[in-house]
C-alpha positions in Angstrom: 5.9 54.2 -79.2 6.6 52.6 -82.3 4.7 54.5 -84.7 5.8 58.2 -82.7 9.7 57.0 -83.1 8.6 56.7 -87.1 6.0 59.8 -87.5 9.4 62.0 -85.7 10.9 61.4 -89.4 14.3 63.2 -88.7 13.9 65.0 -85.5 16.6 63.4 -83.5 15.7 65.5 -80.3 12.0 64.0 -80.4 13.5 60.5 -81.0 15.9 60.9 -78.2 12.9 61.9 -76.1 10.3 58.6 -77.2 13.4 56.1 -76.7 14.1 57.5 -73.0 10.1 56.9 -72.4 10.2 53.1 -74.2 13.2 52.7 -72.0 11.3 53.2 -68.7 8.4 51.3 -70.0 10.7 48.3 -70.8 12.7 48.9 -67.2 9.1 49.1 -65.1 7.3 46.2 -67.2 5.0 48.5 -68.7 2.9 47.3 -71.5 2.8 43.7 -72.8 -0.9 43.5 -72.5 -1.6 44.8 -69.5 -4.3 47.8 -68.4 -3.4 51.1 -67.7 -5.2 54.0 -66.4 -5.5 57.1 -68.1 -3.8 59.2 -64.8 -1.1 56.6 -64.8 -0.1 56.6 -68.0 0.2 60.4 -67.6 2.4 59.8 -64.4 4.7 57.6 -66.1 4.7 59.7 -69.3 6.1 62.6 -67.3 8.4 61.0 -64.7 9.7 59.3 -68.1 11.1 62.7 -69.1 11.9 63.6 -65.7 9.4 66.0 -65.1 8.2 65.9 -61.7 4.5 66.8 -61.6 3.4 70.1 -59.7 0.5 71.0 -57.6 -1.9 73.6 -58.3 -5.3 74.6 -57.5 -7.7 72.3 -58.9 -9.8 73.3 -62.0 -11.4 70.0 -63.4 -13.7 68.4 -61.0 -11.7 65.1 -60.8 -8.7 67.0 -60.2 -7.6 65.7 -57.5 -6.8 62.5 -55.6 -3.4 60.1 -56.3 -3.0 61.6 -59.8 -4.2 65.5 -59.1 -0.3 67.1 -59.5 -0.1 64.9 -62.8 -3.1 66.3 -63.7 -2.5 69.7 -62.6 0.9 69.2 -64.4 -0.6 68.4 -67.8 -3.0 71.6 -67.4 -0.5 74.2 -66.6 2.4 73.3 -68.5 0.5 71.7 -71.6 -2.4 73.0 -71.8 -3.9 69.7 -71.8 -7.2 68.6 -73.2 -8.9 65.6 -74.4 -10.4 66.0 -78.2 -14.0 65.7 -77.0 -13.0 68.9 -75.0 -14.8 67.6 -72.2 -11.3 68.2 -69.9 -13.0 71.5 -68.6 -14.4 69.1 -66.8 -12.5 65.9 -66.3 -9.7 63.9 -66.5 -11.0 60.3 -65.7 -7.7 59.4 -64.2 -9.5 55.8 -63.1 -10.6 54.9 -66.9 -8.4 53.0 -68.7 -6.3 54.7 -72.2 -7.1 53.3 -75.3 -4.3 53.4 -77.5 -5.6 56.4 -79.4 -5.2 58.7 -75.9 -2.0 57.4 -75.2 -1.0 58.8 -78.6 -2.9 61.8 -78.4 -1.2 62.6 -74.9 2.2 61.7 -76.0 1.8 64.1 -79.0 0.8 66.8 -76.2 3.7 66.1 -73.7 6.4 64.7 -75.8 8.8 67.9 -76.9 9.5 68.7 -80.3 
């Protein structure tokens, strides 16, 4: 979160945005070593804006299960997709984020 809050330069609105998602990391205990899942990150990411995640029909074939409206949400209103461009067929909601996905998803979901 860090480095986004110094990459935003002087967007203020984007800033505003990355402290309200540190915030709920820091309220929830998120972080500080521990794992996290690639479809709960996601989760958190958007309930951390306040963006409640919608269903639609499923597209990728792991779309669906306890994260399948997060993913769903990420499709529709982001066009989401990993870099390996792979996410025409998965998610991986199970696998754990590296760092560089976290970053990669908050530069897709995060406003500017």
């Amino acid at each position: 979160l860090a480095y986004q809050i110094l990459k935003s330069g002087d967007n203020r609105k984007r800033k505003a945005e990355l402290k309200k998602i540190a915030e709920f990391f820091m309220k929830n205990d998120i972080g500080a070593g521990n794992t996290i899942s690639r479809g709960e990150f996601a989760n958190i990411l958007l309930l951390a804006q306040g963006i409640v995640p919608t269903p639609s029909p499923a597209v990728w074939n792991d779309e669906n299960g306890k994260y399948k409206d997060t993913i769903s949400t990420l499709r529709t209103k982001y066009n989401f997709a990993w870099l390996d461009q792979f996410a025409q067929n998965y998610f991986q909601p199970d696998k754990e984020i590296t760092l560089g996905e976290a970053l990669y998803l908050m530069e897709k979901v995060v406003r500017e």
